[in-house]
N, C-alpha and C positions, 0 to 999 in steps of 0.2 A: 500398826507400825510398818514403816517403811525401809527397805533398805539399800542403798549405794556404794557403787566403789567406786575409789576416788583414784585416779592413778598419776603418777610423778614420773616425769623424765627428765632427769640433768642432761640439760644441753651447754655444758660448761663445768669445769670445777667447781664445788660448791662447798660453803662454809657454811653450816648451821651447828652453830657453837655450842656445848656444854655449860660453857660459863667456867667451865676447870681446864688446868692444864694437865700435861700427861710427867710428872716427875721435874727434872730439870732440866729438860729437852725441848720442848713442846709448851710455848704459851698459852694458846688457844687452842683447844679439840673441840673434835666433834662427837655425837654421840653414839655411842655402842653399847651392845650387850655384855654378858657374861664369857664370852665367846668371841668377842672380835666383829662380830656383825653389826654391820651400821642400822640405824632406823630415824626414822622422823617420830618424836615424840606430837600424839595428840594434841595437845594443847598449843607445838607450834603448826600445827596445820591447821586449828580452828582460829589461831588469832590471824594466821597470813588468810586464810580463804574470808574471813568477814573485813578486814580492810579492803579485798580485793570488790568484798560483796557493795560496800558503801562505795568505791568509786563507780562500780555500774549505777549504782542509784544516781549518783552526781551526774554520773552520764545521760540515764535519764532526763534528771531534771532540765536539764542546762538543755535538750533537746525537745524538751515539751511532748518526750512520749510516755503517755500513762498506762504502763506495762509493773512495774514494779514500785513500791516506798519505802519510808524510811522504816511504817510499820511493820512493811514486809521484812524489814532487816533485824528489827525486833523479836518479831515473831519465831526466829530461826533460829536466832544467835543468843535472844534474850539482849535484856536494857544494859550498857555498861554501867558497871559500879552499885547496881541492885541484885538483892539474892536469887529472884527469878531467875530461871534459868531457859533457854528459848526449847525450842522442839527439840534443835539438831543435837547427837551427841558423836564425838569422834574417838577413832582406834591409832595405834602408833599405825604410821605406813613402813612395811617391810618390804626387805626383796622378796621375788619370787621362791616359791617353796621353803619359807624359812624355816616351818616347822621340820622336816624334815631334813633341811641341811644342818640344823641346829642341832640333832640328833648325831648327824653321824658325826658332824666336829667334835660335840662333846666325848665319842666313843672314840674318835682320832687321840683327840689329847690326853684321854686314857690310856691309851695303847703305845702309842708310839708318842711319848713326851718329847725325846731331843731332836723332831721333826718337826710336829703339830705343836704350836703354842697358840694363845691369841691373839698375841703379837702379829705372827707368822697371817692371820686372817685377816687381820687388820689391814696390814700391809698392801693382800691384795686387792684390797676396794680403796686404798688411799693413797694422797702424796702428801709428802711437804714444800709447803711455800715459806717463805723469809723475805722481810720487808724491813727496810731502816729509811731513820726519815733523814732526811737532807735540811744541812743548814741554812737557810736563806738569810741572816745576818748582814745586815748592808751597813753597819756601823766599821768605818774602817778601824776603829783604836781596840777592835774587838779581837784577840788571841786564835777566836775558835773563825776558822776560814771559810766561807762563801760555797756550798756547793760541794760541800766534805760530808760523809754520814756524821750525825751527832753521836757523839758519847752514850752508849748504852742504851741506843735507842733500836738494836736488833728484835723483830719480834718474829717467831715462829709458828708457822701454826698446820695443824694438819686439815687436807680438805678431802671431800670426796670425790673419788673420780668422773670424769665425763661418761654419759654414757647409761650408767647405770639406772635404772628402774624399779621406783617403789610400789606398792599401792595398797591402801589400806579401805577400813567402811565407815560409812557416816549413816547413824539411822534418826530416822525422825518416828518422834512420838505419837504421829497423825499420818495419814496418806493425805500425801500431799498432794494439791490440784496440780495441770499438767503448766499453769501459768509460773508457780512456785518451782516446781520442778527446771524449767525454763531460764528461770530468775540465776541458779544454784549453777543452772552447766555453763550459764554468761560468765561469772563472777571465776567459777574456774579455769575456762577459757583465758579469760584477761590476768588469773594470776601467772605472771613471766617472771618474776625473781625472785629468790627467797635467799634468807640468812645474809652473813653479813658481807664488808666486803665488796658490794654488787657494783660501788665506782671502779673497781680493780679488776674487771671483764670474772668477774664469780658469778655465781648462784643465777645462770639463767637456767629455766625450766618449763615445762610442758605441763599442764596437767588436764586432765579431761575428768567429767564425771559420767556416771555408769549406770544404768538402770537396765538388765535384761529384760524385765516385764513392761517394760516401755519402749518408747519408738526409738530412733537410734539420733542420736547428736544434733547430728544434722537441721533435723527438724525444730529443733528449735529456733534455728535462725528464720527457717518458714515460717515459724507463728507469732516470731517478731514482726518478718515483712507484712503477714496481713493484719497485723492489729496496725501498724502504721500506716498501712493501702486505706484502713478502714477510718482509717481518723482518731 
């Protein structure tokens, strides 16, 4: 078994959505703890980093360099829409020292309730944005005017701040060769957007993967270069 860290940096407000909203205030949220603290649920980091994984493969192909395939994307990710499941398996991505700050919030909002809430934590890793769409209506016998917001079309949502830095682990059920390994820090590399949103200047981000018992980043673009020197 092998293991990685996978690390997140919102370079932009980002919206990676609940699917709920927060009451009557708030259409779309994003996700949080018991406590107010934001996190990436696993399942959305493995389905962003294997889309991200098939366009390096595309890249590949369309380039004619035999470095990674489709099976190699199988092999990780496992087949869509089959029970098999691939090597890789992944963790929510947290902030730094969550376990820890999660501790002393929880012992904040014991203590001192009409300061500490998780509202109150919320707040400081979040904003809200508000968007309404615009009527474009070019029928002139039409009541509702050209370039006025529509009727009830206000939507709210809360994003995550700029700035802030996740990172979680992805372990593989094999030690992976250093070609596969190679394959995994491209596909991260190339993931730049996540959640939703991203035509409205949202969800750009950083992400790098991490092996301390291995060489450092870098190098993998080096043993890109000489398998392509090499033919």
């Amino acid at each position: 078994m092998a293991v990685f860290t996978f690390n997140l940096e919102l370079l932009s407000d980002t919206l990676i959505g609940s699917g709920e909203g927060w009451g009557a205030t708030i259409d779309t949220d994003i996700v949080f703890d018991d406590f107010g603290l934001p996190y990436i649920p696993a399942r959305r980091v493995k389905g962003c980093l294997r889309e991200s994984t098939l366009e390096v493969v595309e890249m590949f192909e369309q380039s004619k360099i035999d470095f990674a395939s489709r099976d190699d994307l199988d092999t990780l990710f496992g087949k869509t829409g089959q029970n098999e499941a691939g090597a890789l398996s992944f963790s929510n991505c947290y902030m730094g020292n969550y376990s820890l700050n999660k501790q002393w919030i929880e012992w904040l909002i014991v203590e001192y309730p009409d300061i500490f809430s998780k509202d109150a934590v919320l707040d400081t890793f979040t904003s809200i944005r508000q968007q309404t769409a615009i009527n474009k209506n070019e029928d002139p016998n039409s009541s509702a005017k050209k370039g006025i917001a529509e009727k009830a079309s206000l939507r709210t949502s809360r994003v995550l701040d700029k700035g802030i830095e996740f990172s979680g682990s992805i372990e593989s059920s094999f030690e992976l060769e250093n070609r596969l390994f190679d394959f995994l820090v491209f596909a991260a590399r190339n993931l730049r957007y996540m959640g939703t949103n991203r035509n409205r200047g949202l969800g750009s981000v950083l992400c790098t993967l991490t092996d301390e018992s291995r060489y450092a980043c870098d190098e993998s673009l080096k043993n890109l270069e000489l398998k392509v020197m090499e033919g």
